[in-house]
C-alpha positions as CSV (number, residue, x, y, z in Angstrom):
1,X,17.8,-37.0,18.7
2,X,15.5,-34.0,18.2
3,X,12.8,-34.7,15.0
4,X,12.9,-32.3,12.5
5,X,9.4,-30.0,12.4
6,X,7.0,-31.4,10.0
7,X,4.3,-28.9,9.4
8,X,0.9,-31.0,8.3
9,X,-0.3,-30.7,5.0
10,X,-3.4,-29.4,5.5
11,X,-1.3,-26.1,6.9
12,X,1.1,-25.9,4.3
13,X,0.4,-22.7,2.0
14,X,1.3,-23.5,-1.9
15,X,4.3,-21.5,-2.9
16,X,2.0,-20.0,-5.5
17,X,-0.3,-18.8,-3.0
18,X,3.0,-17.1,-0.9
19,X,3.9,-15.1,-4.2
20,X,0.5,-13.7,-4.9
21,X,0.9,-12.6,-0.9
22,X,4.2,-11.5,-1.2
23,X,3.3,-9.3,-4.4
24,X,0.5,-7.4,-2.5
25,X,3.4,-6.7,0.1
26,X,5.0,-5.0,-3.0
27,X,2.0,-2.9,-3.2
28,X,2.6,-2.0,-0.1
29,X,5.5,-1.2,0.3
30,X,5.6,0.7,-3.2
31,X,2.9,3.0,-2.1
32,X,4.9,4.6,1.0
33,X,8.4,4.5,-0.6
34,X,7.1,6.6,-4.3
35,X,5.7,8.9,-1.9
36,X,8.3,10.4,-0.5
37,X,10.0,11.3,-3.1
38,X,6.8,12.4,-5.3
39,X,6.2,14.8,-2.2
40,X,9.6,16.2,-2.1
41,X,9.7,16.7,-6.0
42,X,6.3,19.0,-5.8
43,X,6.6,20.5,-2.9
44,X,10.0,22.0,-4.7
45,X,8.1,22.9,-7.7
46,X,5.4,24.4,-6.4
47,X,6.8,26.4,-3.4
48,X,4.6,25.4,-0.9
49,X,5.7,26.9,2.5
50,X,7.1,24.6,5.0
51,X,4.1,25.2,7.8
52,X,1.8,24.3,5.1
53,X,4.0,21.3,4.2
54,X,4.1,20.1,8.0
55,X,0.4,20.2,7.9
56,X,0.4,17.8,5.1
57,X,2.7,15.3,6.4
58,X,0.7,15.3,9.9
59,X,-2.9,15.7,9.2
60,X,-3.0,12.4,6.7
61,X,-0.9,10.7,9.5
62,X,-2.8,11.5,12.0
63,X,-6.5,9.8,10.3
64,X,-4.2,7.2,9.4
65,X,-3.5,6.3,13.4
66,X,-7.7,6.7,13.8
67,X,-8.7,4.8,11.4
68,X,-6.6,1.7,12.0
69,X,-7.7,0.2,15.1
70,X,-11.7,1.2,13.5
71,X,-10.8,-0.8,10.2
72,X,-9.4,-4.0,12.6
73,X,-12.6,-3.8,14.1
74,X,-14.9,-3.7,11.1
75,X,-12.7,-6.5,9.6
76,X,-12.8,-8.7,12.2
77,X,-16.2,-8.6,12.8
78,X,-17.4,-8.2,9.1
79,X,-19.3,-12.0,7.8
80,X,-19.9,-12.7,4.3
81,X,-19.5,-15.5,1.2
82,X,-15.7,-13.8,0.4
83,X,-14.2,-14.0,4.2
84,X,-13.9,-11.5,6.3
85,X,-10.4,-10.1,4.6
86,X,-11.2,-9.9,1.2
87,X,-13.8,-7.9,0.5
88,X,-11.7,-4.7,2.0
89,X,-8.7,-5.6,0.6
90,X,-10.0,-5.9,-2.8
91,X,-12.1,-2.5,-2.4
92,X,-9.1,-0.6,-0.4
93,X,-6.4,-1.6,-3.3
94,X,-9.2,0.4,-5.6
95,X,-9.4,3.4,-3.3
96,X,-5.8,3.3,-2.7
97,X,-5.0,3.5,-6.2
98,X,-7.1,5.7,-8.1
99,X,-6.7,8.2,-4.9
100,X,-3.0,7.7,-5.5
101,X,-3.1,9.0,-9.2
102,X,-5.5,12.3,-8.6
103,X,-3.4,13.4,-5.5
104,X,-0.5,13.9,-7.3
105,X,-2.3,15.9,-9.8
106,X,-1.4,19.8,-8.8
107,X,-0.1,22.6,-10.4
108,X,2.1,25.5,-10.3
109,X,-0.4,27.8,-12.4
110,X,-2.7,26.9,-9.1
111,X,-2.4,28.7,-5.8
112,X,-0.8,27.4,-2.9
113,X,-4.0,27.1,-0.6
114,X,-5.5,25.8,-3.3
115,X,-2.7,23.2,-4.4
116,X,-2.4,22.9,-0.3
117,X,-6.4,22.1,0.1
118,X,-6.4,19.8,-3.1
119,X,-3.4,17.6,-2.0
120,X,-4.4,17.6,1.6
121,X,-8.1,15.9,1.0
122,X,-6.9,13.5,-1.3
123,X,-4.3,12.5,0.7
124,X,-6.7,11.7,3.2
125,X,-9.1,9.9,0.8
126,X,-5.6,7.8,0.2
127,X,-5.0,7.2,3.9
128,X,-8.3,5.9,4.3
129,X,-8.2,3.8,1.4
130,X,-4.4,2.2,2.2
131,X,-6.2,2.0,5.6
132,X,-8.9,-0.5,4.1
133,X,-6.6,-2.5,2.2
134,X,-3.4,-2.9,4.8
135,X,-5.4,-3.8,8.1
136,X,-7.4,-6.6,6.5
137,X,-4.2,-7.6,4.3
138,X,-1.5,-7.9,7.2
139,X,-4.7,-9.6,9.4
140,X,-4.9,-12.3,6.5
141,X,-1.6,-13.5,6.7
142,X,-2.2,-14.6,10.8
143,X,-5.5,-16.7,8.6
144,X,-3.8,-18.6,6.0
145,X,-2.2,-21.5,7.9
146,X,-3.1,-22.7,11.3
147,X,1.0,-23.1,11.7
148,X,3.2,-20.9,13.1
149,X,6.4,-21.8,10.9
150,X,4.2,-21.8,7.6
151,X,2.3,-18.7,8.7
152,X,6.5,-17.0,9.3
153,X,7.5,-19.0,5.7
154,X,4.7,-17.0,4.3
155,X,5.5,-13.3,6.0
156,X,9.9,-14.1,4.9
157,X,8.3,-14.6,0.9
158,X,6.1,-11.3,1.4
159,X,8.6,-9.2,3.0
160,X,11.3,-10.2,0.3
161,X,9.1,-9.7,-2.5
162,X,8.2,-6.2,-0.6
163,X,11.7,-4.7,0.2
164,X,12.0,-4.8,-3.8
165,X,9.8,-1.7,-3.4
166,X,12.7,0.9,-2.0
167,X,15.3,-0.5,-4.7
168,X,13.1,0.3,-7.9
169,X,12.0,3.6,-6.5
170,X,14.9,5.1,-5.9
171,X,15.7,5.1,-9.7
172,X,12.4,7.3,-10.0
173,X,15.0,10.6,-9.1
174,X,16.9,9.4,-12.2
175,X,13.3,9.1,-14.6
176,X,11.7,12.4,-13.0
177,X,15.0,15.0,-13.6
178,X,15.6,13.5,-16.8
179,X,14.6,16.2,-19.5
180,X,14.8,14.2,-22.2
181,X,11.8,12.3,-20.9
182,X,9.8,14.8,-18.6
183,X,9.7,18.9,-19.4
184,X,9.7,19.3,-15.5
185,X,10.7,17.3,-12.4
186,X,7.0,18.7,-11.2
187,X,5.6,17.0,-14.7
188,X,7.7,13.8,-14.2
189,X,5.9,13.1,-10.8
190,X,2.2,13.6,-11.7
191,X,2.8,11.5,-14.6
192,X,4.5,8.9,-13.0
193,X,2.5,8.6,-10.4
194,X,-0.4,7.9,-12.6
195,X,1.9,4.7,-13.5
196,X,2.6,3.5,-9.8
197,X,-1.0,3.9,-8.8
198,X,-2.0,1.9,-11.4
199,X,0.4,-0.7,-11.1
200,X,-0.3,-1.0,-7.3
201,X,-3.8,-0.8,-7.3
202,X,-3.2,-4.4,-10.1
203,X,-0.4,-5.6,-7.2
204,X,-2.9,-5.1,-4.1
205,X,-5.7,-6.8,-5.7
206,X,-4.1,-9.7,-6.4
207,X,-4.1,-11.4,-2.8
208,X,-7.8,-10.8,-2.9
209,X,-8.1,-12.7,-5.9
210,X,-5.6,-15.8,-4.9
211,X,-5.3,-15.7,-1.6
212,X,-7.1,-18.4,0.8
213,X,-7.5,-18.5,4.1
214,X,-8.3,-21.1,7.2
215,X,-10.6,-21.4,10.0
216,X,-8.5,-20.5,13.0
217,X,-8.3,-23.1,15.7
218,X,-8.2,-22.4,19.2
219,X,-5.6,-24.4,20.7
């Protein structure tokens, strides 16, 4: 008779620990789904042309696909008293957030290379920032256990607490065209995005703050 897999204790992850993983997942995963629909919302409002639109959705993208592999490599080679995760997560989820809540910040009154200029720096700042925190973060989870079925426990707790993400923000359509709480779907979205990159920036720090990890050992 086949044994049923024990994972050793000194591997297990606390379920405490998995949660304050998982809720940085919901960061995440909150950041990329809001998006979409705060883009669609002012880009409607404020008439910006559909070249200039493409350029925005690309550009961002594209220093996104740079800096990854760059950001892997500072991580993994970064030494100090916090690990080598940490420090970047903890300093990205800042970025990331307070970028988050100025890029949304354009207006009709402005003109459209100047709301088009505006948007496309900070969402670049953003990239860079969600770059920062996201490498480091998803590298972390390969460093909290040295086993394989606690290490894919850990990434199933994340990635249900994360898919919670794209069922809230669907309901922001409902909040932002509601007139009896915003004057203007194009006012809805720069306020509310003030409130979900402050309430990511809280959710991305927190596997800085309660997250541990292990010396990897080389089988």
């Amino acid at each position: 008779m086949q044994q049923h897999y024990q994972t050793a204790p000194e591997d297990r992850i606390p379920l405490g620990q998995k949660i304050a993983f998982g809720i940085g997942m919901l960061g995440n995963q909150m950041f990329p789904a809001a998006l979409s629909i705060f883009m669609v919302v002012l880009v409607k409002g404020l008439g910006i042309s559909p070249l200039l639109w493409g350029i925005l959705f690309f550009v961002p993208r594209l220093v996104d696909a740079i800096t990854d592999p760059v950001m892997g490599f500072i991580s993994d080679n970064t030494r100090s008293r916090w690990g080598r995760r940490k420090p970047y997560i903890f300093i990205g989820s800042i970025i990331t957030g307070l970028s988050y809540m100025v890029m949304w910040q354009v207006y009709p009154e402005n003109s459209e290379i100047y709301n088009f200029t505006y948007f496309l720096l900070t969402s670049i700042v953003f990239y860079i920032g969600l770059t920062i925190f996201s490498t480091p973060y998803v590298a972390m989870a390969y460093e909290t256990s040295n086993d394989y079925h606690e290490r894919t426990r850990l990434m199933a707790v994340a990635q249900w607490i994360g898919q919670w993400a794209w069922v809230i923000v669907p309901w922001f359509w409902v909040v932002i065209y509601d007139p009896e709480i915003f004057a203007s779907p194009d006012a809805g979205a720069r306020e509310l995005s003030i409130w979900v990159g402050l309430f990511c920036l809280v959710l991305t720090m927190v596997p800085a703050i309660f997250c541990e990890t292990q010396p990897v050992r080389e089988d």
